[in-house]
N, CA, C and O atoms as CSV, one atom per row, in Angstrom:
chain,resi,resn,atom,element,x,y,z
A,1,UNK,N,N,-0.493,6.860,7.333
A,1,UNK,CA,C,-1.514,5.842,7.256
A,1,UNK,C,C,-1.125,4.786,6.243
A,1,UNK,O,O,-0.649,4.996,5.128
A,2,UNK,N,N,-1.398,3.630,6.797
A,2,UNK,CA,C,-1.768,2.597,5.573
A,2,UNK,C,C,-2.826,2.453,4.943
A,2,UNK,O,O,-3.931,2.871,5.289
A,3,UNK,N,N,-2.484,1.674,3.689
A,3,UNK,CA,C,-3.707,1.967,2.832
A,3,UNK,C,C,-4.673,0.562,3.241
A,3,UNK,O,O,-4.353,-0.067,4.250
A,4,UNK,N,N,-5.632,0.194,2.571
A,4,UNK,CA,C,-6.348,-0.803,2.414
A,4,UNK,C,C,-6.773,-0.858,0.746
A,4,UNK,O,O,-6.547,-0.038,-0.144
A,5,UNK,N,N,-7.291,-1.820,0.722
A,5,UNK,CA,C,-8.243,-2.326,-0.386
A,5,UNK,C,C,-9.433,-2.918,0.033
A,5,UNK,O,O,-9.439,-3.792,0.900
A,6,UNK,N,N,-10.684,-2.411,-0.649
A,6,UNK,CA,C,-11.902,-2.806,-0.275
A,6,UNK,C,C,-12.613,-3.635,-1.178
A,6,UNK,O,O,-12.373,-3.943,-2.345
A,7,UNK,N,N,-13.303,-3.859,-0.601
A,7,UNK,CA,C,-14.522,-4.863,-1.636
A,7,UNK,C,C,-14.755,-4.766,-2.627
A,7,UNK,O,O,-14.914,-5.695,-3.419
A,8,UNK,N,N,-14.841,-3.562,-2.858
A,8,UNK,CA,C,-14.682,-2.932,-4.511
A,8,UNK,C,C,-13.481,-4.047,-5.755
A,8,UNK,O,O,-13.423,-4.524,-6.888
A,9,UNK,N,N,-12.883,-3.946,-4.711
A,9,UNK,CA,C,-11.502,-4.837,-5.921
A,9,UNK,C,C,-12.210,-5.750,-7.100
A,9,UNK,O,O,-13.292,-6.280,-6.852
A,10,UNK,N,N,-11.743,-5.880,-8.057
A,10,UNK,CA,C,-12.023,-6.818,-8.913
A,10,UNK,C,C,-11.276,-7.512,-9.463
A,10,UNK,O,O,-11.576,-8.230,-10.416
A,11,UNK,N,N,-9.959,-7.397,-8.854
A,11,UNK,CA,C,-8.681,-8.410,-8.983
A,11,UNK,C,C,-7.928,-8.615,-10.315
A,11,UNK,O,O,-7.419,-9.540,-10.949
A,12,UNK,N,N,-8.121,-7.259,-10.419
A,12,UNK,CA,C,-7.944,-6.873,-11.869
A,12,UNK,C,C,-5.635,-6.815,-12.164
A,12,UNK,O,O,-5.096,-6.395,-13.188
A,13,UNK,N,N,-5.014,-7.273,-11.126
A,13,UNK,CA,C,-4.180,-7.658,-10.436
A,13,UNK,C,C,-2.646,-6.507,-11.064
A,13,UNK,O,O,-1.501,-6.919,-11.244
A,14,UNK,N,N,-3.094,-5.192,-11.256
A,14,UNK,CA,C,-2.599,-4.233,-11.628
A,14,UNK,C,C,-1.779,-3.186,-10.539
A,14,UNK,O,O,-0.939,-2.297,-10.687
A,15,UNK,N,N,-2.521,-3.811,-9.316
A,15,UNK,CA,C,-1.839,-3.197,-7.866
A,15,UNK,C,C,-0.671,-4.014,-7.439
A,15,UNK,O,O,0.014,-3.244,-6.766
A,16,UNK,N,N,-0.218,-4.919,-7.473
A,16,UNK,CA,C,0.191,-5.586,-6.659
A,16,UNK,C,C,2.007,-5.490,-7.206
A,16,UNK,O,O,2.871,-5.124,-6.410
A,17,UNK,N,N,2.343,-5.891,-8.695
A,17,UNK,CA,C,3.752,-5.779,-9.032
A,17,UNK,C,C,4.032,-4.073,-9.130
A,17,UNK,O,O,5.099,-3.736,-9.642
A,18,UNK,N,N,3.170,-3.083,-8.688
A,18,UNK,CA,C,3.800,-1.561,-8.494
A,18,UNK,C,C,3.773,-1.304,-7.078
A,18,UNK,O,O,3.480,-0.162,-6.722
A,19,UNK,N,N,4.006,-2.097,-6.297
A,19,UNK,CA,C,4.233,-1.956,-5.172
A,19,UNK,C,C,5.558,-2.047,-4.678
A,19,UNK,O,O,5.990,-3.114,-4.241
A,20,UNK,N,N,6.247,-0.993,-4.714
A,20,UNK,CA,C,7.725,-1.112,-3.902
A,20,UNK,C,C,7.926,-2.264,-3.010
A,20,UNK,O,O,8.592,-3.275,-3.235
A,21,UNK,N,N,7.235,-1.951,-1.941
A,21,UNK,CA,C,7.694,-3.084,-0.604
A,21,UNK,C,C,7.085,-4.262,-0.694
A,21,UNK,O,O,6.934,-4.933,0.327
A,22,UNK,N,N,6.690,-4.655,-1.776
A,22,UNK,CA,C,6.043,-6.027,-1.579
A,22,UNK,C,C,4.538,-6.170,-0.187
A,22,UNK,O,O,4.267,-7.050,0.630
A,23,UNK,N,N,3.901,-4.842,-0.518
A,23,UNK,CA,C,2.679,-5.257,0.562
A,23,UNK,C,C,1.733,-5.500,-0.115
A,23,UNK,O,O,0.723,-5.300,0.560
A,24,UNK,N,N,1.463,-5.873,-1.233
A,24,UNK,CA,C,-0.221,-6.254,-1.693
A,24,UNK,C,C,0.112,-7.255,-2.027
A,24,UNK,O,O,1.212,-7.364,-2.569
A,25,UNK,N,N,-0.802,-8.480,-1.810
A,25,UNK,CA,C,-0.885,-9.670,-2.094
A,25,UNK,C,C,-2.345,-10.149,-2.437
A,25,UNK,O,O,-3.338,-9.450,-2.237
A,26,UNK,N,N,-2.374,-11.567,-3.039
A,26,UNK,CA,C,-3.878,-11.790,-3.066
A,26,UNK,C,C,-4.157,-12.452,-1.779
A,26,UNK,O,O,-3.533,-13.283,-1.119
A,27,UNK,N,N,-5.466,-11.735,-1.589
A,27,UNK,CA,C,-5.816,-12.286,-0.251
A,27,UNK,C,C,-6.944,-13.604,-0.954
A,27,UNK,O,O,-6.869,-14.114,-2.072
A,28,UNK,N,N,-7.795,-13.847,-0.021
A,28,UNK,CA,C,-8.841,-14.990,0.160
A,28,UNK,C,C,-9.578,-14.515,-1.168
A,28,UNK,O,O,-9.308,-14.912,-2.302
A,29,UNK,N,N,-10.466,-13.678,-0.852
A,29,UNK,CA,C,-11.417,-12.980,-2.343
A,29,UNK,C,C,-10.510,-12.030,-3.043
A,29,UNK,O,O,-10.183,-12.375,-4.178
A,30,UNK,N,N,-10.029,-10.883,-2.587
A,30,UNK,CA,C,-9.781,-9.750,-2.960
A,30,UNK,C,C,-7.906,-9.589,-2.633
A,30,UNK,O,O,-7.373,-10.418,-1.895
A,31,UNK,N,N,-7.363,-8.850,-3.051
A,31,UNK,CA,C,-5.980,-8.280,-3.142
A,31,UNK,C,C,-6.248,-7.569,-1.869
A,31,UNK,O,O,-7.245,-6.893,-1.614
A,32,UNK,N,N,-4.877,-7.891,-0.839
A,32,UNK,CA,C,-4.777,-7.448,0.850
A,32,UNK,C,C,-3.150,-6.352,0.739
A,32,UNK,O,O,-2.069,-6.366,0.151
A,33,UNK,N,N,-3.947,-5.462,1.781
A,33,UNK,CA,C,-2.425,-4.547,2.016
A,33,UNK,C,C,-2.125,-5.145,3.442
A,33,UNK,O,O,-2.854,-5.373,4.407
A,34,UNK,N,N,-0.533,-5.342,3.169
A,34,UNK,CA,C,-0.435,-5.634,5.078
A,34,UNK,C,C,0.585,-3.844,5.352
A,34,UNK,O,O,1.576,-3.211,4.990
A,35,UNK,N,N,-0.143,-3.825,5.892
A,35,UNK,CA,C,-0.301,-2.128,6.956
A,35,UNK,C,C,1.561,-2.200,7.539
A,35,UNK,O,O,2.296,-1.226,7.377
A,36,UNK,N,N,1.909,-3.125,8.005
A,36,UNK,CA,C,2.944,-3.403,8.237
A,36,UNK,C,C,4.348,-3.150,7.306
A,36,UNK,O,O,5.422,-2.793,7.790
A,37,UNK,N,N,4.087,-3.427,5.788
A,37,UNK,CA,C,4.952,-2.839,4.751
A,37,UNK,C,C,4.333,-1.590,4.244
A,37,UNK,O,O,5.320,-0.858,4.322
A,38,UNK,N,N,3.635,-1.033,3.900
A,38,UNK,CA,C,2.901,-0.525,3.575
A,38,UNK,C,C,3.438,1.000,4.131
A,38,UNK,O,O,3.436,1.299,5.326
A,39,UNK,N,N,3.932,1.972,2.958
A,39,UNK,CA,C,4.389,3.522,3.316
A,39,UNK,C,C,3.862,4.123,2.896
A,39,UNK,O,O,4.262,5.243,3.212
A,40,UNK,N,N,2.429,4.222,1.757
A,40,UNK,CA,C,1.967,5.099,1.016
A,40,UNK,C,C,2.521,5.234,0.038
A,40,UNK,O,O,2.073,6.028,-0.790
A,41,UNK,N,N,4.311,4.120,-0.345
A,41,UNK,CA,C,5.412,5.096,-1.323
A,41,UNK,C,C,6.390,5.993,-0.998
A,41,UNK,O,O,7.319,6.484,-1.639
A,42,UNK,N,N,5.925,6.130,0.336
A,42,UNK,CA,C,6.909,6.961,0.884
A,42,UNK,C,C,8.552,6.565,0.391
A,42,UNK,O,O,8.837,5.371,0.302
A,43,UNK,N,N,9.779,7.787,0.030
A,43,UNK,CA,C,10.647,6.973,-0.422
A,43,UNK,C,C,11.501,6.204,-1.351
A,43,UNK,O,O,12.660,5.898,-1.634
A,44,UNK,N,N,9.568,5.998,-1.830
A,44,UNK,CA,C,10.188,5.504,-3.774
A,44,UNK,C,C,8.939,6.500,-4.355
A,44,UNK,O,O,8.840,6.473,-5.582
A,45,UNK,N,N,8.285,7.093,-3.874
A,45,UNK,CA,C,7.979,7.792,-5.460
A,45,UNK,C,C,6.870,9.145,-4.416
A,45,UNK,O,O,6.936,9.106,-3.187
A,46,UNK,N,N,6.048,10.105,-5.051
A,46,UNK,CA,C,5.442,11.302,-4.705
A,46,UNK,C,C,4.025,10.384,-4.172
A,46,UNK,O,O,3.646,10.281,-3.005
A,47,UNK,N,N,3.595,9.970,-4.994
A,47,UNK,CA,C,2.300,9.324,-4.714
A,47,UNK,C,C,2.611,7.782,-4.382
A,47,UNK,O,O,3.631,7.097,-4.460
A,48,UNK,N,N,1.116,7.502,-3.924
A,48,UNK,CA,C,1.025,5.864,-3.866
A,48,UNK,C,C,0.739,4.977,-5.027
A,48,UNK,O,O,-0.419,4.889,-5.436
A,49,UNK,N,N,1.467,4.480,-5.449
A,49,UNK,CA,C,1.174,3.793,-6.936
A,49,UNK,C,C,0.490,2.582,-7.433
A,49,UNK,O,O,0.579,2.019,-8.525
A,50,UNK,N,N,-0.394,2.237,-6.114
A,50,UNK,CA,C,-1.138,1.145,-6.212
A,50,UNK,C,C,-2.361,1.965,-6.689
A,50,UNK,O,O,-3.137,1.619,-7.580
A,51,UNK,N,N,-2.431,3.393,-5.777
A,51,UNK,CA,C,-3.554,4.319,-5.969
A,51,UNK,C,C,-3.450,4.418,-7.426
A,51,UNK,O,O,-4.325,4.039,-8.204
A,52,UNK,N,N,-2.121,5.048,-7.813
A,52,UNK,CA,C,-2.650,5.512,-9.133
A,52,UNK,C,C,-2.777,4.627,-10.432
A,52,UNK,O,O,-3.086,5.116,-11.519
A,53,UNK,N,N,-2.563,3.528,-10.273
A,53,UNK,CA,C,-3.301,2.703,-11.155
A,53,UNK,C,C,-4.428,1.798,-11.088
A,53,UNK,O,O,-4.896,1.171,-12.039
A,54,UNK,N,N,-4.897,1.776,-9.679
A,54,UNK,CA,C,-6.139,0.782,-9.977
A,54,UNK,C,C,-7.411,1.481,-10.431
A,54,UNK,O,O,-7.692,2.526,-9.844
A,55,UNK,N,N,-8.304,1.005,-11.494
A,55,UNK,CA,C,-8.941,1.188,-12.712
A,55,UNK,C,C,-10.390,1.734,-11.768
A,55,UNK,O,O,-11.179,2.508,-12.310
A,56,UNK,N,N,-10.659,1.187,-10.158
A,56,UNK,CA,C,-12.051,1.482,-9.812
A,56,UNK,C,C,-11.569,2.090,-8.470
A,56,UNK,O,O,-12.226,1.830,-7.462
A,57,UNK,N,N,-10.646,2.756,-8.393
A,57,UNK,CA,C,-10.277,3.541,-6.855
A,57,UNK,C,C,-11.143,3.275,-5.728
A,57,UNK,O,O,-12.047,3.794,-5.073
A,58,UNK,N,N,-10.137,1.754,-5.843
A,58,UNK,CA,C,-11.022,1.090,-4.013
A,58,UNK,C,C,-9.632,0.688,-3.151
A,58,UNK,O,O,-9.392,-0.266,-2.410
A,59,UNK,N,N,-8.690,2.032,-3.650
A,59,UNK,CA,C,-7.584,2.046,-2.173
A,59,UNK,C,C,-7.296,3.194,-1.307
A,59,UNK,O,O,-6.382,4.015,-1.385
A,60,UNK,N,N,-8.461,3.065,-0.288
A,60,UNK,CA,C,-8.489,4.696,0.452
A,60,UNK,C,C,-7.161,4.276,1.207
A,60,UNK,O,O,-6.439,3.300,0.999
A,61,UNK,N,N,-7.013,5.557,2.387
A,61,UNK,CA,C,-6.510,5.536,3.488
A,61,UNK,C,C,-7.031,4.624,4.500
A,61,UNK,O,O,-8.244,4.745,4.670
A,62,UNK,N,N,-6.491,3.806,5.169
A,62,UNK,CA,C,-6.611,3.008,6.284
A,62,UNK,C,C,-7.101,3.846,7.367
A,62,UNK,O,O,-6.237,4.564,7.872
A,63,UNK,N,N,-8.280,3.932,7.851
A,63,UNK,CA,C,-8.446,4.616,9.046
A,63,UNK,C,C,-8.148,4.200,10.503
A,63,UNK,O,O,-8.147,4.783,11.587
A,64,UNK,N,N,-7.879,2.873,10.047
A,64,UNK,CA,C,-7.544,2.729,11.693
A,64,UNK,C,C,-5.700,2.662,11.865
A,64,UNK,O,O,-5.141,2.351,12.916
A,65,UNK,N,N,-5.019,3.014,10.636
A,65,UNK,CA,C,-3.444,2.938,11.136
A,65,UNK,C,C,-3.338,4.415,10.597
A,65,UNK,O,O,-3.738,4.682,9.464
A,66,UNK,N,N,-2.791,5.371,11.427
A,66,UNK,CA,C,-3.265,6.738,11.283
A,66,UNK,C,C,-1.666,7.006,11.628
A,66,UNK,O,O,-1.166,6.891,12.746
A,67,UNK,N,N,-0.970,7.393,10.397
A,67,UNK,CA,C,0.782,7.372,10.180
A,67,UNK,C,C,1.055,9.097,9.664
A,67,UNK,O,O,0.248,9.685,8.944
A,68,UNK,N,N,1.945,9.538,10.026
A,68,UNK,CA,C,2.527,10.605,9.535
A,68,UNK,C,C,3.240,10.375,8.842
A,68,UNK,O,O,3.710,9.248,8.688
A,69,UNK,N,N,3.578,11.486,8.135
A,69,UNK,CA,C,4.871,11.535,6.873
A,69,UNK,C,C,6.276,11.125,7.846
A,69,UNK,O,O,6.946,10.173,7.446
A,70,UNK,N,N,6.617,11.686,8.837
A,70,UNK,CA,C,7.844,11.135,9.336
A,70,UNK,C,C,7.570,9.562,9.947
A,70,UNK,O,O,8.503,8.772,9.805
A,71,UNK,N,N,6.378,9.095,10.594
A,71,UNK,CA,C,6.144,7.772,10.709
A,71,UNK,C,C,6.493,6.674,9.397
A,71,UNK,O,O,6.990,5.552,9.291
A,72,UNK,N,N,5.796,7.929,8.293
A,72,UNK,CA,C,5.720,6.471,6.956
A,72,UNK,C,C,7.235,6.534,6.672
A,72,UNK,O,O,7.748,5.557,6.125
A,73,UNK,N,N,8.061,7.694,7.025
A,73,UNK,CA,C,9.815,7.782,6.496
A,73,UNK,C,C,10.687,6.710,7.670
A,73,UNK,O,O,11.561,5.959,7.237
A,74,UNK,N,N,10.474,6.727,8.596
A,74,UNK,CA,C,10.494,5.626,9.356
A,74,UNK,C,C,10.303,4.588,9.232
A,74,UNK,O,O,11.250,3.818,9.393
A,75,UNK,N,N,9.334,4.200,8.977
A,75,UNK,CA,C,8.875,3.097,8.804
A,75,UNK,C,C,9.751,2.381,7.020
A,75,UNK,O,O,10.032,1.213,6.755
A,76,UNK,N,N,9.930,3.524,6.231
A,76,UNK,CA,C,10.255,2.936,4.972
A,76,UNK,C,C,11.706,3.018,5.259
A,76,UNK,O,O,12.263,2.222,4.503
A,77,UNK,N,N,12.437,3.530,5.899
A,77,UNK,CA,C,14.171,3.254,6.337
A,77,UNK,C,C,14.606,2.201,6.717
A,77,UNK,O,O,15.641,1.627,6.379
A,78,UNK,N,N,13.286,1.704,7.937
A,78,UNK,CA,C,13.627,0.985,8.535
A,78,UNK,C,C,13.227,-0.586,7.583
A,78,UNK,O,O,13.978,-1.539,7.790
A,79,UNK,N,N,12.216,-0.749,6.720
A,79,UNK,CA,C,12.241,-2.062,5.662
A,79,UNK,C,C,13.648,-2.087,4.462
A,79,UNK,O,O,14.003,-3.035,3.760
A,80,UNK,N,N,14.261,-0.655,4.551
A,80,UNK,CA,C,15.139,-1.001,3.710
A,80,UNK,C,C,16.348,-1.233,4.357
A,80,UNK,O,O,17.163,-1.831,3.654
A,81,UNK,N,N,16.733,-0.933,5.524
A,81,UNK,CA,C,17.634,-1.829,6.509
A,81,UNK,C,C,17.740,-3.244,6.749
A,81,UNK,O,O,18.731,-3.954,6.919
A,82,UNK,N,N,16.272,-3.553,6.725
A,82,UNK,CA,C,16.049,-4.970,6.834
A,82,UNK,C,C,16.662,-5.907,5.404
A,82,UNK,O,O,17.071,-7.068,5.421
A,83,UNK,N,N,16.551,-4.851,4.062
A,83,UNK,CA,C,16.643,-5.769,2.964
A,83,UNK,C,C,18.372,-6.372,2.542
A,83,UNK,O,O,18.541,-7.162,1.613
């Protein structure tokens, strides 16, 4: 799965440079994950590290991109091919 960020955010902008692949950005109001880079971490570290530092834990699981561990290893091979 990819993650999201919700409404909750307060743009407290602590997610965004611990992001391996470059998927959080500021969106319109709030800081956006694009689902598309987005591995959970898979790759570069055990956990997701946007999770473990934002201060009001408003980065669940994405429910509508519903990824396995070999999907998110896939998926993170294949952005570092690209780089």
């Amino acid at each position: 799965m990819a993650l999201l960020i919700t409404d909750e955010c307060i743009n407290c902008d602590v997610c965004e440079p611990e992001c391996p692949n470059g998927a959080i950005s500021q969106g319109d109001e709030i800081y956006v994950i694009d689902p598309d880079l987005c591995t959970e971490c898979v790759g570069h570290y055990d956990t997701p590290q946007c999770v473990e530092v934002c201060p009001v834990d408003c980065i669940p699981k994405d429910p509508n991109r519903v990824e396995n561990q070999d999907q998110l290893r896939a998926k993170y091979e294949k952005l570092m091919a690209a780089k």
